[in-house]
Phi, psi and omega in degrees: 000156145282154177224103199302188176296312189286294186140014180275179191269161190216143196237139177308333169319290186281333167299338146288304160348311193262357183291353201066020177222177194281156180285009164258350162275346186296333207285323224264324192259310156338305187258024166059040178276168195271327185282065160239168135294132204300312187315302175298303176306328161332328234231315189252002174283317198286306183294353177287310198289302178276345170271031179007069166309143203208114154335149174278332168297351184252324174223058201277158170278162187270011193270320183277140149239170213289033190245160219204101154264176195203114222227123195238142165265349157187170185254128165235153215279342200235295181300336183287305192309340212244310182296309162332290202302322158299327185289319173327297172324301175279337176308319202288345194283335229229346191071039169235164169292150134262188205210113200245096198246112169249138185202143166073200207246176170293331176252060166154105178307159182306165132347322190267346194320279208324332186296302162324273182336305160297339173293309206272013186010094176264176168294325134190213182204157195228140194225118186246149182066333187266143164293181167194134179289183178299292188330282228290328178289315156337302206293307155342243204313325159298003189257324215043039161274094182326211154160166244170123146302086193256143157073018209289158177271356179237203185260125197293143143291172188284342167311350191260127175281146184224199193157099194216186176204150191313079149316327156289347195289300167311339219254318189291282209301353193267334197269306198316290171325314188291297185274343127354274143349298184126001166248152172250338162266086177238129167272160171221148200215109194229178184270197203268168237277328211257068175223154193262349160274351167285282177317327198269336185275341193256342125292023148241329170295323184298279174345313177292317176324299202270334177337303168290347161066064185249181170256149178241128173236144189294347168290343163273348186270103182255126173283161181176197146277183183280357181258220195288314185279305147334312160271359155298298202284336169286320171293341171293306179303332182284331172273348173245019153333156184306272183244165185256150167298112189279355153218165154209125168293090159309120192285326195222175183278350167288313160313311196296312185309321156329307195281323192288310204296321157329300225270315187300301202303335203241034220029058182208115195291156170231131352284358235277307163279322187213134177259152188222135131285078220259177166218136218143304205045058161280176182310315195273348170313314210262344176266016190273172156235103020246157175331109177303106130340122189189143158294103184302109165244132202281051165354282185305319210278326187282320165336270183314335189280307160317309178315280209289006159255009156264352165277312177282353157284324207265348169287342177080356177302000172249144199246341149194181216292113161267120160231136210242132169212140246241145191281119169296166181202139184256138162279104173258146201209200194275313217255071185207081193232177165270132163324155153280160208268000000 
């Protein structure tokens, strides 16, 4: 937070607000990242400078200690790290710690979370993939400790801030490209059936499907998880199928890495025989051979979005429930060609 001259509090919110820019580029001239415009950091260093801007760790109430949890149901190595990196990004803009926690199933941290959370009184809290029941959000608000959804797996209610990105959106432009291409035997390969981004990427391949007044045929549609090994054991059933899919569209890029390793075992060049689509864009997406094709989803960014509206809850600066969901963009890339002929 900031504290103006008359000695009221001043929120990163209204210092974006009047610079004209977002609270993630405010996160970004904080933490001396480089990807800004000189001009724009000029323009938020001077108002940062006259609205005496004060780290929130240097003059917090005691009711808090300076941390940011961040609450995960399990790590994955690659995708977790991008989500890490945002919440960081502001804590550290802001002079606070995280707190890194895996607990519970993808819909709800254990039973025991909540105890922790209240000993460790944070500033707030993030929470991925996960629900929190009614008690548990009541004991939170009974605390004033905000909390922030990223990513849920199911549809929040409505009293819950959330932070997610367009899945259907992802889901439409990756099939759309594939037919585009020029195929039509397109498999989908998605994460598991009861996550509401698994369904919403699976309604935008369908929505492209019939768009295109193409068939959807259900022996291609596999449900499974999100990792490596799921979509490998899922591309086998569909490639050692009666006839194969000349593509598939993968719900995450971990799925996709399956899906290539399938393709390996049974000779089928990718693209050459099979076009792949991941969704992700993690970092390792652009070294595979062949390159992925993928959805961008703004990892790093759903981090950082999340962080800083659970600073503007606990600031009180928000005036109702936000759920924010934030835009995919496809990445074209080599394991992606027209069908052969």
């Amino acid at each position: 937070m900031a504290t103006d001259v008359a000695g009221e509090r001043v929120t990163l919110a209204e210092v974006a607000e009047e610079a004209g820019v977002s609270l993630s580029t405010i996160s970004k001239v904080l933490n001396g990242r480089t990807d800004v415009a000189p001009a724009t950091r000029s323009r938020v260093e001077q108002l940062l400078h006259d609205r005496g801007y004060v780290r929130r760790g240097a003059g917090r109430s005691e009711a808090h200690a300076d941390l940011i949890e961040l609450v995960f149901h399990e790590l994955d190595p690659i995708w977790s790290m991008e989500v890490i990196g945002g919440v960081e990004s502001v804590a550290k803009a802001e002079g606070l710690s995280v707190v890194l926690t895996v607990s519970g199933s993808r819909h709800a941290p254990d039973p025991d979370w909540i105890d922790g959370v209240i000993r460790r009184r944070p500033v707030g809290v993030v929470l991925v993939f996960s629900e929190l029941a009614p008690e548990y959000r009541e004991q939170l608000r009974a605390r004033a400790i905000p909390f922030v959804i990223v990513d849920p797996a199911g549809d929040p209610s409505p009293d819950v801030p959330s932070v997610g990105s367009a899945n259907w959106s992802g889901g439409l432009a990756a099939t759309r490209h594939l037919i585009e291409l020029g195929h039509e035997r397109i498999a989908a390969i998605t994460g598991p059936e009861d996550m509401m981004c698994s369904l919403a990427r699976l309604d935008g391949y369908r929505s492209a499907m019939n768009t295109a007044g193409l068939p959807i045929r259900e022996e291609w549609i596999r449900f499974g998880d999100f990792h490596t090994s799921g979509g490998r054991d899922r591309a086998r059933e569909v490639l050692d199928g009666p006839e194969r899919p000349t593509a598939i569209f993968a719900g995450s890029d971990m799925q996709a890495l399956g899906v290539l390793e399938a393709a390996r075992e049974r000779g089928i060049r990718v693209p050459e025989d099979l076009s792949v689509v991941g969704y992700d864009d993690i970092p390792l997406a652009r070294w595979l051979t062949p390159k992925l094709t993928t959805v961008h989803q703004p990892l790093r960014r759903m981090g950082e979005e999340a962080a800083l509206l659970a600073l503007r809850l606990a600031e009180e600066a928000v005036e109702s429930t936000p759920r924010m969901d934030l835009a995919t963009s496809l990445v074209v890339r080599d394991s992606t060609a027209p069908p052969r002929a």
